[in-house]
Residue frames relative to the residue before (quaternion, step in Angstrom):
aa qw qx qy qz dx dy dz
X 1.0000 0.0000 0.0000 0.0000 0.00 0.00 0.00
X 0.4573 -0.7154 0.4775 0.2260 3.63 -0.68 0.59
X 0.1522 -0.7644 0.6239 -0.0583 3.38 -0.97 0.40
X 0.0638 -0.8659 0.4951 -0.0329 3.44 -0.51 1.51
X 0.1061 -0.8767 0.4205 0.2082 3.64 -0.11 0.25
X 0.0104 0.8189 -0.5738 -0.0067 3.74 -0.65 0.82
X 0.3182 -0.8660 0.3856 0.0083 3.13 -1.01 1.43
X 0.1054 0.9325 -0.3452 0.0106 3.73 0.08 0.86
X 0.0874 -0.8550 0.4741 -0.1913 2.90 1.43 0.86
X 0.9141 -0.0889 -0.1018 0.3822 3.20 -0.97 1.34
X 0.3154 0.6429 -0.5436 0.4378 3.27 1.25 0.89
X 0.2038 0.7240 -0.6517 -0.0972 3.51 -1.15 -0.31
X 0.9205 -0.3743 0.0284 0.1088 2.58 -2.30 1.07
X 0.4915 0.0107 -0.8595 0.1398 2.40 -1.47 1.69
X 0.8272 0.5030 -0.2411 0.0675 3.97 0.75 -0.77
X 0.4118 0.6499 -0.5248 0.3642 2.99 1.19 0.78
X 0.5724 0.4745 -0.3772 0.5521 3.78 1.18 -0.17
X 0.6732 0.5390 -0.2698 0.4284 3.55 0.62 -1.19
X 0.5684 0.5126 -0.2245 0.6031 3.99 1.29 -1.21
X 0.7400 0.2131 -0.3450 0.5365 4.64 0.29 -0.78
X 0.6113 0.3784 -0.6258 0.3024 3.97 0.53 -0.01
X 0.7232 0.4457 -0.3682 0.3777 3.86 0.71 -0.72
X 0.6152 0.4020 -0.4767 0.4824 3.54 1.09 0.52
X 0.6199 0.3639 -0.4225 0.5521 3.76 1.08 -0.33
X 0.3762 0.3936 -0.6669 0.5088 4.41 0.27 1.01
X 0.7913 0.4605 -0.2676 0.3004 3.54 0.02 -0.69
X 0.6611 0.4706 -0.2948 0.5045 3.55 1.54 -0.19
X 0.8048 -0.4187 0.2928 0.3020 3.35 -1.51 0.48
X 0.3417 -0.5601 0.5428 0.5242 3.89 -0.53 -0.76
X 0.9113 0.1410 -0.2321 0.3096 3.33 -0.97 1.07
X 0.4443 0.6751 -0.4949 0.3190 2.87 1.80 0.53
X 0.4463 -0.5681 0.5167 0.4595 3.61 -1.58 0.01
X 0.0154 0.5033 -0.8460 -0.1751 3.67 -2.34 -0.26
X 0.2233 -0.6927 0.6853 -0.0265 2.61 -1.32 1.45
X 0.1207 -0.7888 0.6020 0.0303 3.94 -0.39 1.53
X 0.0109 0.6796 -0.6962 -0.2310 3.42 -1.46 0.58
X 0.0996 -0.7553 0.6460 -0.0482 3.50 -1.43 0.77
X 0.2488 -0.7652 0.5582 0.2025 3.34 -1.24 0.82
X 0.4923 0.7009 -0.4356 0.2767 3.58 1.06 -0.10
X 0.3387 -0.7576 0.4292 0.3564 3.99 0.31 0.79
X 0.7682 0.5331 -0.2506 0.2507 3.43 1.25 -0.55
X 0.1775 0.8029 -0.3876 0.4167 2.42 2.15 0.35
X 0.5942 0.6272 -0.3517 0.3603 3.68 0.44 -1.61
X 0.8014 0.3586 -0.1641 0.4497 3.58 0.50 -1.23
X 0.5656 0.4984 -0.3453 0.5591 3.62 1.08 -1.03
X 0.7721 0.3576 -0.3924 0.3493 4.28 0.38 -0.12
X 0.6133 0.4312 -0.3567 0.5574 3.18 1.36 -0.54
X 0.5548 0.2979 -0.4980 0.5962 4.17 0.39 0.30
X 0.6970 0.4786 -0.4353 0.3092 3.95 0.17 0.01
X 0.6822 0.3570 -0.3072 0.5593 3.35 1.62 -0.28
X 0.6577 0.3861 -0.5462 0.3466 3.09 0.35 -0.09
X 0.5575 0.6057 -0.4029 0.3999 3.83 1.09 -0.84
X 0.9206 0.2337 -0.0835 0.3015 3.49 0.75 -0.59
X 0.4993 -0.7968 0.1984 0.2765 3.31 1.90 0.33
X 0.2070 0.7279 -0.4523 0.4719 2.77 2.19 0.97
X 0.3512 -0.7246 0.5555 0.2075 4.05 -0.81 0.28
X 0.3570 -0.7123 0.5964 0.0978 3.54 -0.57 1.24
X 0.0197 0.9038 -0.4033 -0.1417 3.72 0.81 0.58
X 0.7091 0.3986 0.0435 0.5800 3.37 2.04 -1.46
X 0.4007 0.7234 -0.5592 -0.0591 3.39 -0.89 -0.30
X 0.0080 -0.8285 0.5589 -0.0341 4.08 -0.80 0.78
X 0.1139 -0.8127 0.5714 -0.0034 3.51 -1.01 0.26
X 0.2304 0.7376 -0.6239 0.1163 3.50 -0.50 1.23
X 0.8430 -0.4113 -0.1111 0.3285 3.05 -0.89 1.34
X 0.9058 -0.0045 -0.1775 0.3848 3.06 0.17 1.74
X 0.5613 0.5746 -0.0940 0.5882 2.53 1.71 -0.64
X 0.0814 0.8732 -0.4765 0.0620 3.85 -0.99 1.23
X 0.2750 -0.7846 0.5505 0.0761 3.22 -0.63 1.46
X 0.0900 -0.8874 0.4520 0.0106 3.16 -1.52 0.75
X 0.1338 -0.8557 0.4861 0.1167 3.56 0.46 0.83
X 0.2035 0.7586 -0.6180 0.0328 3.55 -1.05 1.14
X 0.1238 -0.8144 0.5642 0.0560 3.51 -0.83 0.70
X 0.4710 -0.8413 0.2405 0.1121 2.76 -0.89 1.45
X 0.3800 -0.8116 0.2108 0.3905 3.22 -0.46 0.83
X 0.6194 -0.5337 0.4500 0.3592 3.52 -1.53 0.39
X 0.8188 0.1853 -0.2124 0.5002 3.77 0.00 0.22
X 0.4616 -0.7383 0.4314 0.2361 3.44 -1.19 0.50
X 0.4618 -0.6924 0.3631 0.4190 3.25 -0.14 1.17
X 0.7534 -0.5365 0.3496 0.1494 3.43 -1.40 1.07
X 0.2896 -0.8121 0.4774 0.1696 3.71 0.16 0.83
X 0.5162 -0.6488 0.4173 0.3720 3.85 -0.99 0.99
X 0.2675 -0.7830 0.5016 0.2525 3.18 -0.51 0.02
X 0.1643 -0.9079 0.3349 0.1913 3.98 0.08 0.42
């Protein structure tokens, strides 16, 4: 399985979420991106990004200051409303 890493150190919020969705268009189904970020609000802004988008939060850690995120993308596109 592949494993990309994208680094966004000292960004903060909206573009460290906004910066792994346009690198997870570019990955595989089921590959991983693995994001480090120091913005703490990051923590929340990824876990409302997977669930909003059916990406898989597989990872997350935090040592002093510093936060890592493992998401893998998901394998189907999330279903479209129908009206």
């Amino acid at each position: 399985m592949s494993e990309t890493l994208l680094d966004v150190q000292g960004l903060t919020c909206p573009l460290p979420v906004l910066k792994a969705n346009k690198a997870l268009r570019s990955l595989a189904p089921g590959a991983r991106l693995v994001v480090l970020a120091t913005d703490p609000a990051s923590v929340k802004d990824f876990r409302a990004y997977a669930a909003e988008t059916g990406h898989a939060l597989v990872g997350f850690s935090e040592e002093k200051g510093l936060f890592r995120f493992t998401l893998r993308k998901r394998e189907d596109p999330p279903a479209q409303d129908e009206a």
